[in-house]
N, C-alpha and C positions, 0 to 999 in steps of 0.2 A: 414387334416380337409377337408371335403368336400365340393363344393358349394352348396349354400343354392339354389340359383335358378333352381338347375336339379333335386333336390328330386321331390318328386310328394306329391299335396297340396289337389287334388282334391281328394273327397271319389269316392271309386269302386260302380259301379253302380249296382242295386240287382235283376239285369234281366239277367248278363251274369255269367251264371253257368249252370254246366249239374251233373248229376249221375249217377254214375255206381257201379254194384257190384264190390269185390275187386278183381283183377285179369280178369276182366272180360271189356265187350266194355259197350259204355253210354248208358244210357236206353232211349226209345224214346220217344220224347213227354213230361218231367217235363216242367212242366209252373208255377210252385208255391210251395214251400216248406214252412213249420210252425213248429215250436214247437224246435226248437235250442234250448235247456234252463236246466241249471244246478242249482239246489238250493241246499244248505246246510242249514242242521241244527244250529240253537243256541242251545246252551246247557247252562245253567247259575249255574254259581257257586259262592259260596259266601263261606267265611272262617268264621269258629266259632268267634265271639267276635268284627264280624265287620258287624253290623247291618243295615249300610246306603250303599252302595256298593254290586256289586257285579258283578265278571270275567264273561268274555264268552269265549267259548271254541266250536270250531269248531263239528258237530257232524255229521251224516251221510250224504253222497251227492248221488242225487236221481237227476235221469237226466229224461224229461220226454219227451212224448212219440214224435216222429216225423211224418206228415202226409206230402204226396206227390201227388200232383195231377197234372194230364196231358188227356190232350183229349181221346177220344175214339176212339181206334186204332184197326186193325186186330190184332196189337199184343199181345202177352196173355203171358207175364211173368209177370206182376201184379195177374192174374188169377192163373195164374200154381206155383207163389210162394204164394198165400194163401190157396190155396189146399194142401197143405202141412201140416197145421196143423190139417183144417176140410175139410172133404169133403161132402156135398150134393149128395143125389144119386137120380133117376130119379123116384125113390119110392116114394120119399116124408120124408125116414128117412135117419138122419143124419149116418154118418159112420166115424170112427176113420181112422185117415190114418198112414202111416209111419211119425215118428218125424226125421227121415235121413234127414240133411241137410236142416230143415226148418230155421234154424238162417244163416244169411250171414252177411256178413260186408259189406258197402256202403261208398261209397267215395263220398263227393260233391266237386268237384270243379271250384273256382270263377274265372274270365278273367276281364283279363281289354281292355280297348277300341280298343287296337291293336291287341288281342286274345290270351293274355300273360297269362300264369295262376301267378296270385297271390294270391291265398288262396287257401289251401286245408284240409281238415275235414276228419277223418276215423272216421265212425260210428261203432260200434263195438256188435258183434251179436245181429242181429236185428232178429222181425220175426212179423209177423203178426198177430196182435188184431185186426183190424175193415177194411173190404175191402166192399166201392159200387163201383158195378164196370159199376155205372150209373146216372148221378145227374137226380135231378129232369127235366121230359120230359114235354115240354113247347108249345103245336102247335102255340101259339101266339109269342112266343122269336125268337129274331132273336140273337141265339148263340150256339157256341159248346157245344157238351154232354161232359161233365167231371166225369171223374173216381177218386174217395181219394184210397188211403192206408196209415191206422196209421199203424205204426211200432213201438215197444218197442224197447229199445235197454239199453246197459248197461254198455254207457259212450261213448264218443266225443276226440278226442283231434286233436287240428291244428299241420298237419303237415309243416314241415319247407318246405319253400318255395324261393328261392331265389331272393332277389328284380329285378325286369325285367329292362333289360334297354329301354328308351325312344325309341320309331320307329318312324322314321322319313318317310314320300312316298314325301321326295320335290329330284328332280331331282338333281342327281349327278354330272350332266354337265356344 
């Protein structure tokens, strides 16, 4: 049995996390992630002959969409993975593009205060429904320009993680 005083009591905190495609290095710049969220259906059932009652039974699960926002950077893989699905051309009409490789898998993963990963999430083909890739431009605000991308995707699951152990920086001496 283990001691109770060395578990960890404190919640992980929801600022230390980063993402990356899967196989791939972190993307730069996430500051805010939304939409983690799985619902299922009720489905209600009720048997002949029994009028006041009635079962529920699990029905379809619909994961919904994820948006990810990070400042406004030179860099353009936000950019170059929603060009994937639609491209804009300098015309003014829209143009279809290759659907190669527009879905990828996305990995978030959580840290804890010493830079431990203890949570981790595979997002599972994902791909782009809505990119600004510019918030509202403010000459009175004093704040960064922020880029969203919502993502679809089609399904979540935490991957195992192994509990970290405590780090200690007090002197060994």
């Amino acid at each position: 049995m283990s001691d109770s005083k060395t578990k960890r009591r404190d919640p992980y905190k929801n600022f230390r996390f980063r993402v990356k495609f899967s196989g791939g290095d972190y993307l730069l710049g996430v500051s805010k992630i939304t939409g983690f969220k799985r619902s299922t259906e009720v489905i209600k059932h009720r048997s002949g002959g029994d009028p006041a009652t009635s079962a529920k039974l699990p029905g379809r699960t619909e994961y919904d969409a994820i948006t990810l926002e990070r400042g406004v950077t030179a860099d353009k893989v936000f950019a170059q993975w929603a060009n994937r699905v639609w491209s804009f051309a300098n015309s003014g009409q829209g143009l279809e593009t290759s659907l190669k490789d527009f879905r990828r898998d996305l990995i978030v993963d959580v840290f804890d205060e010493g830079g431990q990963k203890v949570l981790s999430y595979q997002v599972f083909n994902c791909w782009v429904s809505e990119w600004q890739p510019v918030s509202d431009l403010d000459a009175n605000a004093n704040a960064v320009a922020v880029q969203h991308i919502k993502v679809e995707n089609e399904g979540w699951v935490a991957e195992e993680v192994p509990e970290p152990q405590d780090v200690s920086f007090e002197d060994p001496a």
